[in-house]
C-alpha positions in Angstrom: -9.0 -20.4 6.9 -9.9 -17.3 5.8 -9.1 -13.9 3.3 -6.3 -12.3 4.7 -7.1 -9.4 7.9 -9.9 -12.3 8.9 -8.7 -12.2 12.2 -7.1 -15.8 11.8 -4.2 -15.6 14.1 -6.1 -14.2 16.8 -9.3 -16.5 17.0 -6.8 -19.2 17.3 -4.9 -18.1 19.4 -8.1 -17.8 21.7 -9.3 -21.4 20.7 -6.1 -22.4 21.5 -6.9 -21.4 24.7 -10.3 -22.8 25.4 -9.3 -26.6 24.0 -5.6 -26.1 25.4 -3.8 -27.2 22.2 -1.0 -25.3 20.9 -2.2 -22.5 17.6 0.4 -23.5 15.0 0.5 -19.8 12.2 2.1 -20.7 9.4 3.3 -17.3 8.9 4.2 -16.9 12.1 6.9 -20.7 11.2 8.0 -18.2 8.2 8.5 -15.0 9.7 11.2 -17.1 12.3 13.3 -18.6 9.2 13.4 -15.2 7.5 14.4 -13.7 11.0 17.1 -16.5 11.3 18.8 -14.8 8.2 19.8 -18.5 6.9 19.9 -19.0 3.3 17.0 -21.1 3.6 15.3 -17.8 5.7 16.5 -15.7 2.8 14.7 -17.9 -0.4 11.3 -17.8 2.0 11.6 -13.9 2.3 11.6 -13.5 -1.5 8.4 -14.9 -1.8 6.9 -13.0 1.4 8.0 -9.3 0.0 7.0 -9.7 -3.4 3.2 -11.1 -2.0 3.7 -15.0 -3.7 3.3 -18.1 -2.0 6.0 -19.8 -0.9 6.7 -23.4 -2.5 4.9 -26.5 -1.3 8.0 -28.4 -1.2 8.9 -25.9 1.8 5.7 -25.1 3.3 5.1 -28.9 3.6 8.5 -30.0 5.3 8.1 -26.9 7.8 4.4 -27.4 8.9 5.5 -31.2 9.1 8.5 -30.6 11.3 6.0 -28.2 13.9 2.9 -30.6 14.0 5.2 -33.2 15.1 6.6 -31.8 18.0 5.3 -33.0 21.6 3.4 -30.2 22.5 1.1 -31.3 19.8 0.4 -34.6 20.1 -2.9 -34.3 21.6 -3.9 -32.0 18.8 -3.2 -28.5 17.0 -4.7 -25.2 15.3 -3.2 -24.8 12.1 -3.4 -20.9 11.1 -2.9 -20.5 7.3 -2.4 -23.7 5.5 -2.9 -25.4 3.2 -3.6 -22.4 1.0 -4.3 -23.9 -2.0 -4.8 -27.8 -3.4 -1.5 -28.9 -4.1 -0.6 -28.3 -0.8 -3.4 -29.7 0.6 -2.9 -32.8 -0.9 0.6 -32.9 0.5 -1.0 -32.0 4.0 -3.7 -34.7 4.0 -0.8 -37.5 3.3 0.7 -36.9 6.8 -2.4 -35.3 9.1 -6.7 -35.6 8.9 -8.0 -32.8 10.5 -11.2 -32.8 12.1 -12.6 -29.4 11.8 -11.9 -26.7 8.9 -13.5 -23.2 10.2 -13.8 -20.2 7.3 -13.8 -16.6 8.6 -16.1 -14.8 5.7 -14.9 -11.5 5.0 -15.2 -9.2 2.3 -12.0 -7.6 0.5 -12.5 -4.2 1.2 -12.9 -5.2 5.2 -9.3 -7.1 4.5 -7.7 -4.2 2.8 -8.8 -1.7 6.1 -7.9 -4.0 8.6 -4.2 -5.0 7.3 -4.0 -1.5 6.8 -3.2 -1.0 10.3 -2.2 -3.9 11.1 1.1 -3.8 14.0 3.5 -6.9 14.8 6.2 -6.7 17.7 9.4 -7.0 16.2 10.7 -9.6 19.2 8.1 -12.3 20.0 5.8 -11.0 16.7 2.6 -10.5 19.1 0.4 -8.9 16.8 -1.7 -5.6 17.6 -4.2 -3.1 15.7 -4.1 0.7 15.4 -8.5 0.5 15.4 -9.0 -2.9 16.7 -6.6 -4.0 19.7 -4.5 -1.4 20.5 -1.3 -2.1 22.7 -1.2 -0.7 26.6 1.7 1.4 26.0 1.3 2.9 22.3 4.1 1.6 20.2 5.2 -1.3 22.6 4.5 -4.8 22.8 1.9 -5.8 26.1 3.9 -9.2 26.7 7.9 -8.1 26.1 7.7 -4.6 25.5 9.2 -4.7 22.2 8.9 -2.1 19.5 6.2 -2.4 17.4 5.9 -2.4 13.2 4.2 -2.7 10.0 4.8 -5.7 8.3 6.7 -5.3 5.2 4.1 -7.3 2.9 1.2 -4.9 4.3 1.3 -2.5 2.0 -1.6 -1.9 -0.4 -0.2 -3.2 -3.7 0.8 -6.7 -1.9 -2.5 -6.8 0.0 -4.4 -6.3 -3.0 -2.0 -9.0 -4.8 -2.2 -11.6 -1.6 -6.2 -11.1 -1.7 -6.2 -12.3 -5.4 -4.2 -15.0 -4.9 -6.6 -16.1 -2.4 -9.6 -15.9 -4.3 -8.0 -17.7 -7.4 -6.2 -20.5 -5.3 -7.6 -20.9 -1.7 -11.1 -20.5 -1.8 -11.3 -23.8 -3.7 -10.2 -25.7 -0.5 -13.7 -24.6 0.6 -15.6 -27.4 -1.6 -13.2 -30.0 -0.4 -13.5 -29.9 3.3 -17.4 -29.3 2.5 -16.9 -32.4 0.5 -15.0 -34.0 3.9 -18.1 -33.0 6.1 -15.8 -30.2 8.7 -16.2 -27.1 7.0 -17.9 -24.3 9.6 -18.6 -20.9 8.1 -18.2 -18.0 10.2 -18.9 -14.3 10.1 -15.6 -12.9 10.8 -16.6 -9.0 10.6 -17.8 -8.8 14.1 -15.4 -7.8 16.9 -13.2 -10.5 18.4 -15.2 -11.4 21.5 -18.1 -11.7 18.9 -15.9 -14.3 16.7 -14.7 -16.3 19.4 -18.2 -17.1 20.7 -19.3 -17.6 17.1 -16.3 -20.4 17.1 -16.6 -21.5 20.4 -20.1 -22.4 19.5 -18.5 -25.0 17.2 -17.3 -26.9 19.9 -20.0 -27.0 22.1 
């Protein structure tokens, strides 16, 4: 977990690799309904847009279907949820998990990294106009799609996303404290600096 632009995605996406367990992004499960175009695609991307969470109720049955697919029976990293307690509690009826790691960083570090933050618009790779820059500017390194902004990075919803974190997410912290897996890292330090802070966890 972590304030949004806290590198989440990516440092699991790296852990993934070291303990060879699939990195499940709960945005990432949200971004492929809206890009289905269902009706069920199109309720989600209301929420996304307007920079609300989306409903337990849906959030819950997704994450459920994902965690229980074979490629995760040995284990998973969940990127993004629960974001706040009700969903939590949801969560913790179905899975236990066995380490909760916090990337600290401050809002005005969030606001400048989402700022230029890019996202292919085919496989939804994610890249960085100051941080990790593509090969081939304004293409994707693995398909060679085109690359964007996300529609919810725009200052207003940032701003709006960064409250709603503070109000409703950071209170998980206690409770995995409380559980006895909470690690707290420094997330401002470059990505090779993060992952060895992580991978230090594991050790």
């Amino acid at each position: 977990m972590g304030p949004q632009g806290s590198g989440k995605g990516t440092q699991a996406e790296l852990l993934a690799k070291n303990l060879g367990i699939p990195t499940i992004s709960a945005g990432a499960l949200l971004r492929e309904e809206i890009a289905k175009e269902t009706e069920f695609g199109r309720e989600i991307a209301k929420y996304t847009e307007g920079g609300t969470l989306v409903p337990d109720e849906i959030m819950s049955v997704i994450i459920r279907n994902r965690l229980n697919q074979p490629d995760a029976v040995n284990g998973w990293i969940l990127d993004g949820h629960p974001r706040i307690a009700s969903q939590m509690e949801l969560f913790l009826q179905f899975f236990q998990p066995t380490h909760a790691i916090l990337l600290e960083l401050t809002d005005e570090q969030s606001l400048e990294r989402l700022s230029g933050r890019l996202q292919c618009s085919v496989c939804l790779l994610g890249f960085h106009e100051l941080y990790m820059l593509p090969i081939i500017p304004g293409l994707c390194d693995k398909c060679g799609g085109t690359l964007i902004k996300r529609s919810d990075d725009n200052p207003e919803a940032i701003k709006q996303r960064l409250e709603i974190y503070h109000q409703e997410t950071e209170p998980l912290v206690a409770r995995y404290e409380q559980m006895g897996i909470l690690h707290r890292v420094d997330g401002s330090g470059t990505i090779e600096e993060v992952a060895g802070l992580v991978k230090e966890i594991f050790e």
